[in-house]
Structure formats: C-alpha cells, structure tokens
N, C-alpha and C positions, 0 to 999 in steps of 0.2 A: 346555426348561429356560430357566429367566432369567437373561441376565447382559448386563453392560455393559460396551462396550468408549468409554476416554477418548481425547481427542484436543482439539484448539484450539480454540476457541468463535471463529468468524469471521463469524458473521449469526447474531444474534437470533432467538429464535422458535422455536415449534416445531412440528412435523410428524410428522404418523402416516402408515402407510402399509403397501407390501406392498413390499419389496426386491426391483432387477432388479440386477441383478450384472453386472457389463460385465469380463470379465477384463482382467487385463495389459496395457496396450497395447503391451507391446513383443513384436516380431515376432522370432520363431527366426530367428537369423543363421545363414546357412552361414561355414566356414572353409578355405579352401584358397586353391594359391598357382597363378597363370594364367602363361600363355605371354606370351613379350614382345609378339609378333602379334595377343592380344585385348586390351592395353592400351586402345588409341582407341576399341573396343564397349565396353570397363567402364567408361568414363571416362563413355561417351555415355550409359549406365543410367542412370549418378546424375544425369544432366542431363534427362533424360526423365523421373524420376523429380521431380526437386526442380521441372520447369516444369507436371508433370501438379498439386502441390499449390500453387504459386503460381495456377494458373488454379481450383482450388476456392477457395480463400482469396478471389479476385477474383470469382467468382461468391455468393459468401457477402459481399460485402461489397455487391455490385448487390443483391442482394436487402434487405438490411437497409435501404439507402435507402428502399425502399417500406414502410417498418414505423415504426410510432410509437415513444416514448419507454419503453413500457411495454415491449412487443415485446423490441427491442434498443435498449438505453440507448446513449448517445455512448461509455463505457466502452469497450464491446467493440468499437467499432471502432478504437480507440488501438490494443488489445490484438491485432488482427489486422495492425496495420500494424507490430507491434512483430513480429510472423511472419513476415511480407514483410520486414523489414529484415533476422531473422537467415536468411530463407533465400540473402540476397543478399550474406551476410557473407563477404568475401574468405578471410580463413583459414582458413572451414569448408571452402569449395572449392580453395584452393589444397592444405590439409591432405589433403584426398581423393585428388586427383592425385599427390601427394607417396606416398600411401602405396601406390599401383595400379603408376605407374611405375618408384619406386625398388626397394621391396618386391615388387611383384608380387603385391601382394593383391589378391581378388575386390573387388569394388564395395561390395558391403554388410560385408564386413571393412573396409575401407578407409573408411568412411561410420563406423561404429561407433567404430572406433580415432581418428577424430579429436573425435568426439564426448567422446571420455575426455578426451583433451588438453585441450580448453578446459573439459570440466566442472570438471576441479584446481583451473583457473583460478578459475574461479567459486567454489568451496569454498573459497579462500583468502581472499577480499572481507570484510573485519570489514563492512560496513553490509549489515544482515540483507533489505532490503529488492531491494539488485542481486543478493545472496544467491542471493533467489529467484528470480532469470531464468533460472537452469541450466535449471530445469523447463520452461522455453518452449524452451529448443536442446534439452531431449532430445527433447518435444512433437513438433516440427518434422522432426525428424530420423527419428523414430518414421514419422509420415507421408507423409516420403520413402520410407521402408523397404518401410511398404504399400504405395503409390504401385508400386513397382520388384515388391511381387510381387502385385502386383492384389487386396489386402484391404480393404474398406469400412470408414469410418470406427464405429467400437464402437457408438458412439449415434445413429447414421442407423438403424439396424435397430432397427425396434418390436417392441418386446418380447413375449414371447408368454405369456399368460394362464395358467397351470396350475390346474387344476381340480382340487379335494380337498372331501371332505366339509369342511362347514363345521365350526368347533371354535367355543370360546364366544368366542373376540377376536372370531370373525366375527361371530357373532349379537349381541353388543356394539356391534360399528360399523356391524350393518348392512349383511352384505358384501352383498347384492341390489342396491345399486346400487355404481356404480362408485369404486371404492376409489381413493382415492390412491397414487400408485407413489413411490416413495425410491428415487434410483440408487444404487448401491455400485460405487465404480469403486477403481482405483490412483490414477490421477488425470484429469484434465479439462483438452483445451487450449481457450483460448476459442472457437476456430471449434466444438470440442464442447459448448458452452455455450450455444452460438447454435442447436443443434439441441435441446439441453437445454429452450433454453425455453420452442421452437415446439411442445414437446413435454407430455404429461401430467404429468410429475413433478412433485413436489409440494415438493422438498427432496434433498438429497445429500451423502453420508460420503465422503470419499476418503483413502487407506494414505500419503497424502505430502501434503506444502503446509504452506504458513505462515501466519501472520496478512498478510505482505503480498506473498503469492504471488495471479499473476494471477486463479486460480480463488477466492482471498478476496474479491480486488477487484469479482468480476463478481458474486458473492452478495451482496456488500453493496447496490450498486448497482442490481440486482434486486430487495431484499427478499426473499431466498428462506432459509429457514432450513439450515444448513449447519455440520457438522466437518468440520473436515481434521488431517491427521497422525496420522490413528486406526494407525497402523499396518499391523496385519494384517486389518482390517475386512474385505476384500473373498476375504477364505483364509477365516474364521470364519461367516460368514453367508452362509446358502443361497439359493438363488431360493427367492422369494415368501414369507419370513420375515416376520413381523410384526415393524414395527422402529418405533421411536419417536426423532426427532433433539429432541435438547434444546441448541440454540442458543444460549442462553445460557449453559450450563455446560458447554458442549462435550462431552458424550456423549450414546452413539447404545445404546440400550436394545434387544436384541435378545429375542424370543416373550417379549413380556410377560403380565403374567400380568392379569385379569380390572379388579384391584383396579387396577394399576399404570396400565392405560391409563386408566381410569374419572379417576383422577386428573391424569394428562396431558393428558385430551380437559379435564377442567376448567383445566387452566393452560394448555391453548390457547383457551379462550374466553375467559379472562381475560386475557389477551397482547391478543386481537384489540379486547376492549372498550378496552382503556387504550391503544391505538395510534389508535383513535377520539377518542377522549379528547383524546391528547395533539396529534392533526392540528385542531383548534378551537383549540388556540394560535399558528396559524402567523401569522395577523395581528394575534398580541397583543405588544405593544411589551412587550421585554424589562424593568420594572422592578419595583424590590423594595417591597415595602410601608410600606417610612419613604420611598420617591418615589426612589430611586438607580436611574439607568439605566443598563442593562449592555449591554455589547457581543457578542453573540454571534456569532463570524466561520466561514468553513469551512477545514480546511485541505485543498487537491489536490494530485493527484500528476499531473496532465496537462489542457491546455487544455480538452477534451472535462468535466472535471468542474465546469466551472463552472455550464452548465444546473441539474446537482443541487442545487449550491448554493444558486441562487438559490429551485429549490422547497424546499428546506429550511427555510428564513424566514431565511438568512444575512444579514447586513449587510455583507459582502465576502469579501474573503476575506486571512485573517492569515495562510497560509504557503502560497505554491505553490513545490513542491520542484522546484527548475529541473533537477536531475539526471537526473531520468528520460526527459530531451532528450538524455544525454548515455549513456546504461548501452546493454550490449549492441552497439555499434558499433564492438568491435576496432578501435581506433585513428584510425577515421574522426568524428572532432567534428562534431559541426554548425557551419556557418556562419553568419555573422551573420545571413543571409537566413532561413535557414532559424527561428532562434531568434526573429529578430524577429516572422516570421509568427505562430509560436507562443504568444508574448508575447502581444500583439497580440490573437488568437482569445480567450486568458483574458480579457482586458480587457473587450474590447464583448461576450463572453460575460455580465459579470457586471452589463453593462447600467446605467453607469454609478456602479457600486457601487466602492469601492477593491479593489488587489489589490498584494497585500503578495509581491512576487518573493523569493526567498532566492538569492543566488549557490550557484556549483555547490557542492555537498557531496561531494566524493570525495576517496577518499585512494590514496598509492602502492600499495596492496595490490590498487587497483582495476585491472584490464587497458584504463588509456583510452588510454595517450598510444601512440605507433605503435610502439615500439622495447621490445624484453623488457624486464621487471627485468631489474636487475643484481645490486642487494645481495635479501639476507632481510629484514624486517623481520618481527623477534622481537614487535611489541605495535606494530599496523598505528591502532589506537586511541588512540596517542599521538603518531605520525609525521608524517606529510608528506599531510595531510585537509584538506578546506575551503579558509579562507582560505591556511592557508599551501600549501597546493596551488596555485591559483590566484595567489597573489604569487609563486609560484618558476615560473609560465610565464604573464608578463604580455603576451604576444601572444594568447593564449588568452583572460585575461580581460578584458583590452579588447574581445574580441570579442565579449563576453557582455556588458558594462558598453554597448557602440554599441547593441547591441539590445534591450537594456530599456532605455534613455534613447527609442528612436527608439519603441519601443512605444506610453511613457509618453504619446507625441503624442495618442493615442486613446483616453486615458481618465484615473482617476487611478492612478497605480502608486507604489508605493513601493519600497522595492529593502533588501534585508536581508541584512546579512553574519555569515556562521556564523563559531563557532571563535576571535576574536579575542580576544589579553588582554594584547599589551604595547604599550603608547599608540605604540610607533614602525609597528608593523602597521597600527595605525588611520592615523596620518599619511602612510604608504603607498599605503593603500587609497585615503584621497579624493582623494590626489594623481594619482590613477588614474583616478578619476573624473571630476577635473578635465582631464584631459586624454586621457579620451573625447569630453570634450565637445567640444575644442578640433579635435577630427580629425574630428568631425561637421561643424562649422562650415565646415573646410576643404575638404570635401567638398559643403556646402552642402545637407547633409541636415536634415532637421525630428527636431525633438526636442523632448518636454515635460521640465514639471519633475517630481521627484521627490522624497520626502522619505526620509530616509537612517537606516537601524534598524543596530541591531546585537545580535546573540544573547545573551543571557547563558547560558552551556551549560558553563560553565569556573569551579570555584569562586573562583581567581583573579581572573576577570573582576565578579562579584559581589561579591569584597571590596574593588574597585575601581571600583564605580560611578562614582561621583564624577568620574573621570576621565572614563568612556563619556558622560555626559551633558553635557561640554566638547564634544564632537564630533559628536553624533548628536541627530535630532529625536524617534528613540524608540529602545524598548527590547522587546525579544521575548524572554521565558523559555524555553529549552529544557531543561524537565525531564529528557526522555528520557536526554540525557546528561551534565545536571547530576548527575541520581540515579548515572547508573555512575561517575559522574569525583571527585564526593564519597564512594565506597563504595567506590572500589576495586574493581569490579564490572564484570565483564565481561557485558552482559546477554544475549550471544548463548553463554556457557558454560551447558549446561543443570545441571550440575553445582555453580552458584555462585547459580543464578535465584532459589534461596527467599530469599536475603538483596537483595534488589532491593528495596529499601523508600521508597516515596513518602514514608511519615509517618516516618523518621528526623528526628532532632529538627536533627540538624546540617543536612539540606535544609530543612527548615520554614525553617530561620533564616535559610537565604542567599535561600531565596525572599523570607521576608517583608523584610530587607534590601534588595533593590533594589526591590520595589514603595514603601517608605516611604522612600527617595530620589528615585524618580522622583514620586510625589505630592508632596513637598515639592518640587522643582523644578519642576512644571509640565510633568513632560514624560509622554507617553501612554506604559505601558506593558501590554504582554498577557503573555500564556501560552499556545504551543502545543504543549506537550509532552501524553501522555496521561492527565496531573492535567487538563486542561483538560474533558476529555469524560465523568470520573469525578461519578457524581452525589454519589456517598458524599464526595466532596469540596469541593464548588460551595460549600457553607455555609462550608466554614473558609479556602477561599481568597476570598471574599466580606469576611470575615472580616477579613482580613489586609489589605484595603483594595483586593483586584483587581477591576477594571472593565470588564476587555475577556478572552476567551476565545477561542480558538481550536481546531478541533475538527471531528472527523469530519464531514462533514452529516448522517448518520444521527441521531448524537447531541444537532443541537441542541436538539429540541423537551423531550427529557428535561431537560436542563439546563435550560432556559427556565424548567419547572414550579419545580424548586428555589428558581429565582429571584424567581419570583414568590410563593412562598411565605415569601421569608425577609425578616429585617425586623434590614439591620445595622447598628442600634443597639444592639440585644441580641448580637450576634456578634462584635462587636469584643474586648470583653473577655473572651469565652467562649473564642479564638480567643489569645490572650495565656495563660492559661489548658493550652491544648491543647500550645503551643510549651513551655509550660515545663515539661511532663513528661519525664521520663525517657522514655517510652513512650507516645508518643502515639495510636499506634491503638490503645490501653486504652480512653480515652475518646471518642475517633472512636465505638467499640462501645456505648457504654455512654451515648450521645444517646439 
C-alpha cells in the first residue's frame, strides 16, 4: 500500500530506490548502582571507550585527506572536529566522574545521565541552528556507548540484498541491474556520512534533524537528496521497501504504486536536465536584461565552506556566521589564535574575493560563558543576543574584533555587527573597534582595513536608518529575524510557524525602506536572510531596487537564472504595486 510520510525538505532532488534500514543507534543501557572499589574501572570504561572513538574519528579523518572534493567535501571534516571537540568537552567528562563517584552509578548510567544534563541545555538555545548540536553530543555519546560494548558503527555494515520475486516497481525500474539503495536511519553522525558516501546510497530519510542539523549540512554539500525530521520513518518502513525521496518537498513516498514512480522517474530526469542547465551559468556575469549587475554572495557557517563557494559562481561571501567558532565548547571560547586562524582560512579560501564576517550571534540562553545561569530568561529572543552580548563582555569581544582585524591582513574582510538599534550601541561598538586596533599596534601586530556593516534585523533599526548610515559603510538585511521581530513570531515555535510570512506587507515596507535609503546615500546594501535564496522572490526584491544577495551556495545558480531573466524597468512599479496590497502573496501567485 501507498503512503507518504512528511518531514523537512533539506537537499533538493530526488531519488528512488530500495530502503536499508539502520535501526536506533542508541544502545540498551544497563542500570544499576557499583561498589566504591570499582569506581577507578568505571571511570577507566568511559575513557577506553571515548579514546577507542576518538582514534576512529582520527582515522576517518586520515583517510579523507586522500579523497577528493566530490568524495568528502571540506564540510565533513569541520563536522568531525566538531566530534573531537565534544568528545573532549570537560563537563561531559567531569559530569561522568561526578555521577560514578558520588552516585555510584555504572559507566554507561553515568555517560547517559549526563548526556540528559547538557541535552536541557541545548533544548533551552532560542537559535535553532546551536539548537541542533544536541544531535552531535548524543551522536558522540552513542559511539562511546558502542565503543564500551564493542558494537560497529550502523552504516559500516553493507547491507544485505533480500531477494523476492519481482513486483511491477521492479520490472518498471528494471530491477536486473542494480538498483539504488535509500538509507532509513533515526539519524546520521557525520563520521556516518563519511561511510554514507563511500557507500552505494543513493539518498536518505532520517526520524530527527533539522534544516541546520549537521546531517543537513553534509547533504547539502554533497548534493545528495534528503528528509529529515520524518519522524517515525524508520518504525514504518521495512527493509527493501520501494521508497521515493522527494527533496524538494520533503517527503519520502513509501511502495509506490506503478503510475507514481513513472512520474517521479520523470521529475527526476527533469531535476537532472535543469541542474545541467542551470551549471552553463556558472561563468555567466550575474546581470539583468535592462544591463543592472547583481551581486550574487554565499553565505557560511565555517571556513571549510568557502571552496563551495567559490564553485558555486559566488562573488564572496556576504555572511559568515562567526558563532559556529563559538557553539558546543562549554565555556571554553576560542582565542584570538585560534579565531584568527579561522578568519584567516575563510579569507584566502575565497581567493581574493571579499568576506563579510558577522560578530558572534549568541544570546544568554546559550551555555557559552564558563559560569551557570543564574536568572530564567522568559523570551531568550529579546535578551542579552548578539551585539548586546558581546558589549556586556568586552574582553571577549575585543578578542573577536583583534582577530578579524589581524585576518583582514590576508585579504579583503569586512566585519558585520548583528542586533544593533540604539545609536549609543553603535558608538560603543566602533569605539571598540577603535581600540582593537590600538592594542594591535601596541603589540605591533599587522592588521588590514576593513569596512564596517551593521545588520538591519530589528524593525527599529529599519525605521532608523538614517541614523546607521552616519556610522557604517554598509548595510546587511536580516530577514530571518526582521520577519520574527516584526510578526511577533517566534520561528522555532512549531505551533506559531504558518504565520511566518516573508510577504507581509509590514516587512515588505521596512525592507523596501532601508534599501531606498541606502541607494539614495550611496551606500552598498544586501540581503542575507532566506528571501535572499527564494527564487519565487528575486523578481520583487530586484524590484524594490536590491542589488546584492546573499545566500546558500547551492542556491546561487537558481537565482542567477531569475536574474537574468528579468528586466527592472518593468519591476519597479510592478513591485510598488505588490507592497501595496493588503496581501501580497495574492499577486506573488498570480505573476
């Protein structure tokens, strides 16, 4: 019988195949309480246990160096040192010892029960993106567990073939020769990903993840079609099910029926021709048909993506999100060294193209600084995030400001500050700036120049342009939480998400608002929120006079096409028009 199970549309594309099913990765814990006298053995398991999967990790990571771009992208190696960092993370192991000595719990009670501890943590994080790093400490923690009771990682063992008379999907696709496989797991750590791709699979569903959970990250990056968050996907479909992922709409099509696949096998040849298609644009100069040249940027989440970047046809890169230097490390910050190198890598990664740094994005609901909370914070989305995070511990951000100054040496950077909206913040900030620099000099360290952005992300900030353009040599849209901050919108409630509206007329207005002050001043502005990568979009923010974008690198070459196709002379008033609807994704629909 046919039916479809929904989940997150996180890579494009789609794939047919026969479903292998990887259950659970998580291992039956025993519980009981030890003698004080096997303390120092339980203590020693977990440490035998967590250096048996550091040492796979590190073999998994030697091998990848012999493997091209295609093989293992730069991605997955971030992704596996971001494994190595939490295996290394002080309060998972001091939490461990804590609960073996005091308690008297076995090893893997004691491993599990701190794993709860800090997952809370992580469930509290309003930014959906650190959000997702639980999945790596349970990931981790998981293959400690096997580790300690000698179980092979799910997807090292090749799956084995089940043999049935053939039904008409086969004789449809052909089964005589070899069929594409689809994994069905719970979920996927990226060392599993790295066997994933040395592997036949062809595509994969997983029962958890997010749009910017690792296992997203390493699909995109890949090009491999993929849902996640399906739920119970891997409880509802059997080994060697005929399964259909539809990547684009995020569901996964289980024993389709004759007609069903005939039409998926067509809109996967059709995917394949227009991705031909649209790779003949990569050396086509982004401009529009009245001659208006558009900026098409990438935005990263880690040095390692800037390779992609650059084969994407990127002209730099408009947002790398410096935080993800900063998530996951219980209270240990990076240091200047450390950030600088980091910096640094993005930069001649992008091989002389600009790179648009953002200061850190976090807020008190995140677990960074060394010392617990103290208070609650009831609405972690209004508090103590971003900039003003970073102005309430300026020994912190000096340290960030030394090291994209000293970066800057090696290339062009530019430095962008989130969350800002009362002019004494902004005289704060460069005062800050300025006196990074001064502490460089005293130290007689080398530093480039940079040019200095600031976020519009705050409706506030938007009705006060005018002000930001006294102070900054550009300007960067952040839709993502212009839209929640104008809507009253919590975008990570799933219970509030249908009201999450790009084409509200009130954001159209504060968009088109500071794009038509920064073009009347002369000063460059972009857009990296996710209007940027929307093609349904390109034409009315074109429209509205935007000239530079910012946006996945998967995304650019779509958008390019728009761009080339559209001609805004005719879009401008079409686009004044759209704003002044009551409802403007009426007529969005109705082009």
């Amino acid at each position: 019988m046919t039916f479809s199970i929904h989940g997150l549309a996180v890579a494009r594309g789609i794939a047919i195949g026969r479903a292998v099913l990887v259950a659970s990765s998580r291992v039956d814990v025993a519980h009981y309480f030890i003698e004080a006298s096997q303390v120092e053995a339980e203590i020693e398991r977990v440490r035998s246990g967590r250096n048996a999967v550091v040492h796979e990790i590190h073999r998994l990571q030697a091998s990848i160096s012999h493997m091209g771009p295609k093989e293992a992208p730069q991605e997955l190696t971030a992704l596996l040192d971001v494994h190595l960092l939490l295996l290394g993370d002080a309060e998972l192991a001091e939490g461990v010892k804590h609960w073996i000595r005091d308690r008297l719990y076995n090893a893997e009670w004691a491993l599990t029960t701190q794993l709860e501890v800090i997952a809370r943590q992580f469930d509290e994080m309003e930014d959906e993106y650190l959000r997702g790093r639980k999945a790596d400490l349970e990931q981790i923690t998981e293959k400690v567990l096997r580790a300690m009771k000698g179980v092979a990682s799910p997807v090292l063992v090749a799956p084995s073939r089940v043999l049935r008379k053939p039904s008409q999907q086969d004789l449809l696709l052909d089964d005589t020769v070899d069929v594409p496989l689809i994994l069905v797991a719970h979920d996927l750590s990226p060392a599993d990903m790295l066997q994933f791709k040395q592997s036949v699979f062809a595509g994969f569903v997983t029962d958890v993840g997010g749009k910017t959970s690792h296992t997203a990250i390493v699909a995109r990056s890949l090009n491999i079609p993929a849902v996640v968050g399906a739920r119970l996907s891997s409880q509802l479909v059997r080994q060697d099910d005929w399964v259909i992922i539809d990547g684009d709409a995020g569901v996964m099509v289980v024993d389709p029926s004759a007609i069903v696949l005939a039409e998926y096998g067509f809109k996967q040849r059709q995917g394949e021709l227009e991705r031909g298609r649209l790779s003949r644009l990569l050396h086509t100069p982004a401009v529009t048909m009245d001659g208006q040249k558009i900026e098409l940027l990438a935005n990263i989440e880690m040095p390692e993506d800037a390779p992609g970047a650059i084969r994407s046809g990127a002209l730099g890169v408009g947002l790398f999100r410096s935080e993800f230097l900063f998530m996951g490390r219980q209270g240990r910050l990076p240091n200047e060294e450390e950030q600088y190198q980091a910096y640094r890598r993005a930069i001649e990664g992008m091989q002389g193209l600009p790179v648009t740094i953002r200061t850190v994005d976090v807020g008190a609901d995140k677990p960074l600084d060394e010392s617990p909370q103290d208070t609650a914070h009831l609405n972690p989305a209004l508090g103590l995030r971003a900039i003003r995070w970073s102005l309430a511990d300026p020994a912190m951000f000096l340290t960030q400001l030394r090291a994209i100054l000293r970066a800057a040496a090696h290339g062009q950077a530019n430095m962008l500050i989130p969350m800002l909206v009362h002019a004494g913040e902004i005289r704060h900030t460069m005062a800050l700036i300025d006196r990074a620099r001064v502490e460089l000099d005293n130290r007689g360290i080398a530093y480039g120049p940079v040019k200095i952005g600031a976020m519009i992300e705050v409706p506030a900030a938007a009705l006060i342009v005018k002000v930001f353009l006294k102070y900054f040599d550009f300007l960067s849209i952040g839709t993502n939480d212009l839209i929640q901050y104008t809507l009253a919108i919590d975008r990570t409630d799933e219970s509030v998400a249908h009201l999450y509206d790009p084409l509200h007329p009130a954001v159209l207005r504060l968009v088109a608002l500071t794009i038509a002050e920064c073009r009347a001043q002369g000063k460059p502005v972009s857009l990296c929120g996710e209007m940027a990568g929307d093609i349904s979009l390109t034409r009315l923010l074109l429209g509205m006079g935007l000239r530079s974008f910012s946006m996945h690198p998967a995304q650019i070459l779509a958008v390019k096409q728009e761009v080339l196709r559209a001609d805004t002379t005719k879009l401008t008033a079409w686009a004044q028009q759209v704003m002044s609807d009551d409802e403007p994704g009426l007529r969005i629909l109705r082009q």
